[in-house]
C-alpha positions as CSV (number, residue, x, y, z in Angstrom):
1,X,0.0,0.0,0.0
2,X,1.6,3.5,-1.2
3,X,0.9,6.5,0.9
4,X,-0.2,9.9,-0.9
5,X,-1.0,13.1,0.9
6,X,-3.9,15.3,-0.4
7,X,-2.3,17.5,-2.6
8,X,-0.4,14.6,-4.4
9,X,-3.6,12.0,-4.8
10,X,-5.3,15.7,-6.5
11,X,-2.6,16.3,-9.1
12,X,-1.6,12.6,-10.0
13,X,-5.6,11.0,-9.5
14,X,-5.4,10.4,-13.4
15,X,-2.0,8.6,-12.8
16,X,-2.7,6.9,-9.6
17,X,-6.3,5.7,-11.3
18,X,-4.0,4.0,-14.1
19,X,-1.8,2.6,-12.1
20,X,-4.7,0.6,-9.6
21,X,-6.2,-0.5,-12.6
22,X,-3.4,-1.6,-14.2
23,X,-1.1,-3.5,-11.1
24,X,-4.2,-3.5,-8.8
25,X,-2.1,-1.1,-6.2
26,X,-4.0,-0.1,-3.2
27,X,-3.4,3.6,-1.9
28,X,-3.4,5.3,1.4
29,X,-4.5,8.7,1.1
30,X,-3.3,10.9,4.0
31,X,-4.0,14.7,5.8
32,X,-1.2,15.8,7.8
33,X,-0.5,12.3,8.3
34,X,-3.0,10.5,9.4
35,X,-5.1,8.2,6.8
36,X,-8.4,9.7,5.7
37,X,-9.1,7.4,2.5
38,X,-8.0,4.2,0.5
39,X,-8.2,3.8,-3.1
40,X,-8.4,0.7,-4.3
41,X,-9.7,-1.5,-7.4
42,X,-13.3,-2.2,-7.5
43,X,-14.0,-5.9,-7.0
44,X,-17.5,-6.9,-8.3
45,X,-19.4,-8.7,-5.5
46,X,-21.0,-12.5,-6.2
47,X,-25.1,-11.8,-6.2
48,X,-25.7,-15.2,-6.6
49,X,-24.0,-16.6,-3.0
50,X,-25.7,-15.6,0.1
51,X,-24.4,-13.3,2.8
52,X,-22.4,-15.3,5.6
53,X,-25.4,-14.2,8.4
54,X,-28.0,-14.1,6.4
55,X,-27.3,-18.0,5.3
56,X,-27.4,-19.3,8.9
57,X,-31.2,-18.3,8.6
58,X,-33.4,-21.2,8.7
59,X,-37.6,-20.9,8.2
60,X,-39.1,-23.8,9.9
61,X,-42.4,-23.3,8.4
62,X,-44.1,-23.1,5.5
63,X,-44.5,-19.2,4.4
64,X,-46.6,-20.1,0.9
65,X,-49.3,-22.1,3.5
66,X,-52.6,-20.6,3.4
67,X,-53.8,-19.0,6.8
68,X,-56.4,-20.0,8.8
69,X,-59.3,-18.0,9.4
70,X,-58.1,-17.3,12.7
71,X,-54.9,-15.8,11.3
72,X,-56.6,-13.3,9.2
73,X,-56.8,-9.4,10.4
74,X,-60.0,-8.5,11.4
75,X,-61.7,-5.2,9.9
76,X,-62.2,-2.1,12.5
């Protein structure tokens, strides 16, 4: 990971933006040295796996069952 300071990252972004793309560099972009920002290349997330949490989920009934008449909202 290369560290930039503000000023730099502004007048070499077109640079900087060929280089991630090209070598897949990550960067560190600092204020007065202390890290405000990375820039790094854009990894296109899987849609078709499910989220760690959300796959430990389990439904243990039916939600297509029809409901019962007691189950139905009454009307006010």
């Amino acid at each position: 990971m290369k560290k930039l300071n503000v000023h730099e990252a502004k007048t070499r972004l077109s640079s900087v933006l060929a280089e991630i793309e090209s070598k897949g560099e990550t960067f560190l972009i600092c204020r007065n040295g202390r890290p405000i920002a990375d820039l790094r290349p854009h990894v296109v997330g899987d849609r078709l796996s499910p989220h760690p949490v959300l796959r430990r989920i389990r439904v243990r009934y039916d939600p297509t069952a029809p409901l019962s008449t007691e189950e139905w909202p009454t009307e006010d």
